[in-house]
N, C-alpha and C positions, 0 to 999 in steps of 0.2 A: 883423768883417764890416760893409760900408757897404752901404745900399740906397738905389736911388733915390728922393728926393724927389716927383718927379713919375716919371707913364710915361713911355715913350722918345718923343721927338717926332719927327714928319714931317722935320724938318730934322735935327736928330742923324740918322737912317737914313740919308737921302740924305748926307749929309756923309760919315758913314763907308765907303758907298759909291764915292762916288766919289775917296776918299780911295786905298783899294784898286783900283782902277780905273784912277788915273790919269787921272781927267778934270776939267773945272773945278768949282768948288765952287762950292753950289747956290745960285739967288737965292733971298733970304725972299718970302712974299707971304702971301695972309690967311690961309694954310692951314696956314704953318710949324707955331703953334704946336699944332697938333691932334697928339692923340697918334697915332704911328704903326697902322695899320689894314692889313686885310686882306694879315697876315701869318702863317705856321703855325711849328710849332717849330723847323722847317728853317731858316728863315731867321732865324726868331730869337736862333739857336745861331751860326750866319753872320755877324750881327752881331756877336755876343758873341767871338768867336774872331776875326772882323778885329777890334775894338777891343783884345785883348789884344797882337795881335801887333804892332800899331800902337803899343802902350803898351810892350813891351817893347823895340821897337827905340827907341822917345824915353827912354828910362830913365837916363841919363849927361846929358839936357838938362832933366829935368822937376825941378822942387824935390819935397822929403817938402813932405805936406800938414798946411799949420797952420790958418789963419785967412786970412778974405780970397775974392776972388773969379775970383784968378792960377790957370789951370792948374798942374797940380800930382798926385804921383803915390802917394797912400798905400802908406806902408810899415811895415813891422816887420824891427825888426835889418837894414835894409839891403834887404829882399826886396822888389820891387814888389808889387802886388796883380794880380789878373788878373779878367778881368769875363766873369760866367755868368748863366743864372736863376737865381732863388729856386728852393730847394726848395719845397717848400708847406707845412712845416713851418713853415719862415724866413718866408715869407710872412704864412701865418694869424699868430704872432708878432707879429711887426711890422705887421699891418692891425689886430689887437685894442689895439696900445699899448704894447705889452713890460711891461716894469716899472714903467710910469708910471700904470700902472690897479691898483685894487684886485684882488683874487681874483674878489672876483660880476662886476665890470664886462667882467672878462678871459674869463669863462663865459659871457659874454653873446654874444647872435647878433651883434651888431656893438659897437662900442669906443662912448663914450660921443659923443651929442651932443645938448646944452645947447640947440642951437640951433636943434635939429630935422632932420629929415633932408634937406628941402628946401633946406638949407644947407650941407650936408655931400656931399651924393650926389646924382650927374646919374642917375638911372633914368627910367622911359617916362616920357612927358608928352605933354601935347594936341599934337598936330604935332611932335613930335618924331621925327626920322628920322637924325641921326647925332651923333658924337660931339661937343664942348664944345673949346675950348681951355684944354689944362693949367693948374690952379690958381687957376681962378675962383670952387673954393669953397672951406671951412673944410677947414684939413687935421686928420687925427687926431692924439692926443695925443702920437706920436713926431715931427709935424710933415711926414708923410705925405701928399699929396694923392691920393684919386683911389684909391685901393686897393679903393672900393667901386664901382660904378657907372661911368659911360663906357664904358670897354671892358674885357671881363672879359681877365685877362691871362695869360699861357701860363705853365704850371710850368715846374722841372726836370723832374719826376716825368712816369712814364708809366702811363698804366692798366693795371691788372693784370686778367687776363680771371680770374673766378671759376669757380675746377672744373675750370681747365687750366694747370695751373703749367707756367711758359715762356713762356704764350703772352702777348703785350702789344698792346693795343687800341690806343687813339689816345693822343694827349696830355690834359695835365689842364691845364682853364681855370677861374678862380676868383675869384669878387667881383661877377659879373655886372656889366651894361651898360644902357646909356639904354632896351635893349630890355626891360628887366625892370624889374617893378610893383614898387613900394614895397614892398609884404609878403613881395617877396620875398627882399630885400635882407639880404645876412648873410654872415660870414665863412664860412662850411661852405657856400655854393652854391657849388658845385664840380662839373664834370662833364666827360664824352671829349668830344674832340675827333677824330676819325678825323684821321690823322698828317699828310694832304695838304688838309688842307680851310684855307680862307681868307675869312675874312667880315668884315665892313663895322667890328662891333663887338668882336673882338677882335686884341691887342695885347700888350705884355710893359714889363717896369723889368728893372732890372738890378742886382746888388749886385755889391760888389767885396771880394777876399776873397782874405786871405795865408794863405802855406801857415801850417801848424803847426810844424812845424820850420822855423826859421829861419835864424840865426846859424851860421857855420861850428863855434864852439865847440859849438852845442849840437848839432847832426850829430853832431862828434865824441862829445860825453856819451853820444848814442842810441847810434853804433856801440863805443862802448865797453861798455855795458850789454848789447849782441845780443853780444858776445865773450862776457862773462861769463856768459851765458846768464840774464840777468835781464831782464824784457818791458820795452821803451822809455817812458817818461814822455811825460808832452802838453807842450807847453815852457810851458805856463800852470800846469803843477803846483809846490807849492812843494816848496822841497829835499828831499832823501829826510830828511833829522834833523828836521823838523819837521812831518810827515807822521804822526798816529797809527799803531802799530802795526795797528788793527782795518783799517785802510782798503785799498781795494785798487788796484792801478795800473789805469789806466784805459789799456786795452789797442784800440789804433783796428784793427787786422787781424794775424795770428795769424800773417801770412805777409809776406812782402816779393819783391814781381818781382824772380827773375833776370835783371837786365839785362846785357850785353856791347856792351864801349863800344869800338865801332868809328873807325877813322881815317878823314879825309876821302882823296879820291881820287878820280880820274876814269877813267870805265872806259867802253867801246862796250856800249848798252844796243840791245837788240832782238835784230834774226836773225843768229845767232852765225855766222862766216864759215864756205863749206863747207856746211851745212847744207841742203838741197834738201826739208824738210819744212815751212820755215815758212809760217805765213799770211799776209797781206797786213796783217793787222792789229799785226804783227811788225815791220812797216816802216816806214821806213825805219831800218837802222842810225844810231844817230847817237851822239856823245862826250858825256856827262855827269857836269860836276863836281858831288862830293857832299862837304857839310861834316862834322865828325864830331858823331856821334850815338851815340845808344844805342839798343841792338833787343835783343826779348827773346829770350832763350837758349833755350826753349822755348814752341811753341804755349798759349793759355791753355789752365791746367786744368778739369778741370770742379769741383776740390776750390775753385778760385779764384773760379770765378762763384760756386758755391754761397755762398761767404764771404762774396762781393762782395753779390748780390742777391737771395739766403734763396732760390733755387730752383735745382734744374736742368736744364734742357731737354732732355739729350743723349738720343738714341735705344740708343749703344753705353756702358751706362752702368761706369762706374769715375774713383773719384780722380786716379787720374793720367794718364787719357785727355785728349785733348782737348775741349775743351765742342764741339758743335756743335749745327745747330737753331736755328744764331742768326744773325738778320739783319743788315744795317747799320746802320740803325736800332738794335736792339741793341746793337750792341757799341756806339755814340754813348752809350749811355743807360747801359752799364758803366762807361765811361771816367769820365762824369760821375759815378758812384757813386764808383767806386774813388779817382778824384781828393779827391772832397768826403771820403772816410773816413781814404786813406792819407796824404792831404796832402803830396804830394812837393814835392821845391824847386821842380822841373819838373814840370809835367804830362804824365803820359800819354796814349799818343793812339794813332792807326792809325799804319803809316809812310807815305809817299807812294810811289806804284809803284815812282819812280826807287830811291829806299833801298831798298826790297825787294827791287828786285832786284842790287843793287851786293850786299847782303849775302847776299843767294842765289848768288851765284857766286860769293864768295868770292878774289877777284882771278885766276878763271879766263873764260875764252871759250871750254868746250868747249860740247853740248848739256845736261848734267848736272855738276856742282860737281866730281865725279871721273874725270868722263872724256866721252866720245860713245857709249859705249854703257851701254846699261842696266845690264847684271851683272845679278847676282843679290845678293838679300839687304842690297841699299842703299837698298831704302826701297819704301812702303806702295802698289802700286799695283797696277792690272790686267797682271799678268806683268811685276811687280816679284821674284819667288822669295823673297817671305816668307811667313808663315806665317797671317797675317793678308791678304792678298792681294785684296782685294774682297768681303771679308765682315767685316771687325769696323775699326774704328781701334784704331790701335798704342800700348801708352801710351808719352808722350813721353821723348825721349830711348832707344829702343829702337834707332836705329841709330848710325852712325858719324856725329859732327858735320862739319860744312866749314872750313875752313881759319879762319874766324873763332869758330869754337865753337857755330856756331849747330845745331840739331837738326830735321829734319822739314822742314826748305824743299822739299823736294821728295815729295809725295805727300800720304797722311794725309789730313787736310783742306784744303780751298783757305781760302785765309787773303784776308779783307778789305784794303784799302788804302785811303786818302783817297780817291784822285782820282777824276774822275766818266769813264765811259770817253768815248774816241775810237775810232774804224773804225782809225787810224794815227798813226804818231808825227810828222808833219810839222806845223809849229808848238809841237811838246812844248818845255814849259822846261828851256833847257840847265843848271839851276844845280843839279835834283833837287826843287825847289820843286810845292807841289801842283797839279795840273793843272786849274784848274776854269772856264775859260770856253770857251765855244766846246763846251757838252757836250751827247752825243749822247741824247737826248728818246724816248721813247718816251709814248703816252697811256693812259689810264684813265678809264673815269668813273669820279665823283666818288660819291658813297654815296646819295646824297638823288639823284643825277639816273638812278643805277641803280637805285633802287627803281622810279623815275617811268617808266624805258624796260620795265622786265618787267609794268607794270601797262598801259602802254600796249601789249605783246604781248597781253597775256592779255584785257584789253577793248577794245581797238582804240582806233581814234585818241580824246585828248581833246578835247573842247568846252566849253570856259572860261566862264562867263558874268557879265557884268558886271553887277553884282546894283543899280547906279546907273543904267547906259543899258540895261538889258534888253536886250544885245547879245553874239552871240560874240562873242568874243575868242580871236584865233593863243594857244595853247599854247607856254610857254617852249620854248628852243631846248635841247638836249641837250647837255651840255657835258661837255667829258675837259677831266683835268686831266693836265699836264705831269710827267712822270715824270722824273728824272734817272736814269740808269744809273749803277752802281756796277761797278767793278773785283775783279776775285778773281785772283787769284796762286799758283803753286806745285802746284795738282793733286790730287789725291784719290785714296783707293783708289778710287775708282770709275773710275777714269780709264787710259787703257793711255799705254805709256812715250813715245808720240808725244806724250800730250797732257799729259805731266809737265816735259816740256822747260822751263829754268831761263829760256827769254824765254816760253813759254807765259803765253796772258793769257787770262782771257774777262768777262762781264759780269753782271749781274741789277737787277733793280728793287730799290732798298735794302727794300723789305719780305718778300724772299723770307728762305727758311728751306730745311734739306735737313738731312739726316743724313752730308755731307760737308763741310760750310761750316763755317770757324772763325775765328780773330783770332789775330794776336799783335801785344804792344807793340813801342812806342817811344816812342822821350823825345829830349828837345833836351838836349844840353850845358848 
């Protein structure tokens, strides 16, 4: 694993951006080098996800990285790297010093400095009101800048609420900012962030990081071992003849996603012809070519989160149910687990609408994958004629698959997608690519400004007073903060057979939760 040297700069963001964009690339001015600012994990992930795919598609022009100051693409055995947060794990690590510090030093509230902290760490100061340009002071003993103070910087991790397992609070920010006093400066200052919030002093780095398996040969080893019925190796372990007998394999997940690796194809995605039920939101028909992929064979289980993330949420509890009770957000915050543990060649991810639903129909255009009318006993819904019908989820794989092997596309729980929604499909990408500009908003206040509007119910208007001119002062202005909508697919028991329909779409705030809501994977070739 590589981590950043410096935080992400004002310039790397906008660069990456309009990288993805397609727009021109940004001028420098005095601001560039300030560390990126008033960003939350949303986009910090956004980042991180364009810069991979941006790195993925230059991978046949980029050199393996040696030495030097040449762009350039770290590898192992051939596999590029791909670029995420820190854990906070990885983080507190590498902000203490790693292996370059003693044991007391490494225990200590911050990594060592000689030179005093005023050398080391931008924290509050007389007039100080925002952040520094990157690397103006002593970096830590890994050669690190900035991991303490400036702007405290966004994890992978998400906060876990105490006393309600499932349930996940804000993001975790770590190492504090110009806004925090010298004492109080330390690697363990760490705290939530509610998931939409955005402020002046935090920010994120990034590291980059190949899978664990790597080399085709060594795939082969792993799936030769899962034949034999023997638990896979880490590809850093040395050979099995040199290995003590006492020792034991170190086993990353107990389980391995069934994926089914579908062919690319183009197919008429939305209101399936004939159909006089659809919504507007169905519309316009239109042709989308889809490259081949991989989707999972089944809904996650809830045996798989539990695995993945030590808890389980579901309301309908069993092993081979599907999880649900899980947001968008979540299932983001899976992916990242599951990636950092299972180490695929590929990453796992949602699919994008287009693939779910090319694989939910299964190279049909009826209303349903087997036909236009419901039947009986083809799947989990409100006068679907199973047995579970609006009152439990079905464990997976309880009915008949679709022509591609997949299980549950229809009903059960509504399953997540990348894309952010639209009212319709005109301007949607014909290629099946994810849909994310142009997306449809919804508001919220923000946490701090909804305390402030129920205080101003309960005590009526405030009167601010300027404690320098002994004057009122207007009361800040109430602000909502921009929601993105999220997409859901496929239906639910809750749902009757109109609304299980295989173009069936609808939306939510990626913070919701329900006792019908679920994921399932996919992976890039």
């Amino acid at each position: 694993m590589l981590i950043g040297k410096y935080e992400v700069t004002r310039l790397q963001y906008q660069s990456v951006q309009a990288m993805t964009r397609g727009l021109a690339c940004p001028n420098r001015d005095d601001r560039s080098a300030l560390p990126q600012a008033e960003v939350n994990r949303h986009d910090a992930e956004g980042f991180t996800a364009d810069l991979s795919q941006w790195l993925d598609e230059q991978k046949d022009k980029l050199p393996a990285c040696t030495t030097g100051l040449t762009p350039c693409l770290p590898r192992v055995d051939g596999v590029g790297a791909t670029v995420r947060l820190p854990s906070k794990d990885e983080w507190s690590f590498a902000s203490r010093g790693g292996l370059l510090v003693g044991a007391t030093e490494f225990a200590g509230r911050a990594y060592p400095m000689p030179n005093g902290l005023d050398r080391s760490v931008i924290a509050k100061r007389q007039g100080g009101s925002e952040a520094a340009p990157i690397g103006g002071l002593r970096a830590n003993p890994l050669g690190l800048h900035d991991t303490l103070g400036n702007v405290e910087e966004i994890m992978l991790d998400l906060y876990r609420v105490d006393g309600a397992p499932g349930e996940i609070g804000g993001y975790v920010a770590c190492g504090g900012s110009f806004y925090s006093e010298p004492a109080e400066i330390a690697v363990t200052l760490c705290h939530e962030v509610p998931l939409l919030n955005k402020t002046s002093d935090t920010g994120f780095r990034v590291v980059a990081a190949v899978p664990v398996y790597t080399s085709g040969q060594r795939l082969r080893d792993v799936q030769q071992r899962e034949a034999a019925g023997k638990a896979p190796a880490m590809a850093s372990e040395p050979p099995a003849s040199s290995t003590p007998a006492s020792a034991k394999p170190r086993i990353l997940l107990p389980f391995k996603p069934d994926m089914v690796e579908l062919p690319g194809g183009s197919f008429l995605m939305g209101c399936a012809p004939g159909d006089g039920t659809c919504h507007d939101e169905e519309k316009p028909a239109h042709r989308v070519s889809i490259r081949p992929f991989r989707m999972g064979r089944y809904e996650v289980t809830q045996a798989q989160w539990q695995t993945v993330m030590g808890e389980n949420p579901a309301r309908f509890k069993g092993d081979d149910r599907p999880v649900e009770q899980v947001s968008w957000d979540d299932a983001q915050a899976f992916l990242a687990t599951l990636n950092t543990k299972a180490a695929p060649n590929k990453p796992y991810r949602l699919p994008t609408e287009a693939e779910w639903e090319y694989a939910a129909r299964g190279f049909t255009q009826t209303l349903y994958w087997w036909g236009d009318a419901i039947g009986k006993g083809s799947a989990n819904c409100m006068g679907c004629g199973s047995r579970w019908d609006g009152k439990e989820t079905a464990p997976v794989g309880s009915f008949k698959p679709n022509r591609f092997g997949l299980y549950d596309t229809t009903g059960n729980v509504w399953e997540w997608v990348q894309d952010c929604w639209h009212s319709g499909y005109s301007g949607a990408p014909a290629d099946g690519s994810e849909w994310r500009d142009k997306c449809a908003l919804t508001k919220k206040l923000t946490q701090e400004d909804a305390i402030r509007r129920d205080y101003q119910r309960r005590a009526g208007p405030l009167e601010i007073v300027d404690q320098d001119k002994q004057s009122a002062v207007q009361p800040p202005r109430i602000a909502f903060a921009p929601i993105v909508l999220r997409v859901l697919r496929g239906g639910s028991l809750a749902h009757s057979p109109k609304q299980v329909r295989v173009s069936g779409r609808d939306f939510l705030e990626p913070t919701s939760r329900g006792a019908h809501i679920g994921l399932r994977l996919a992976q890039d070739l």
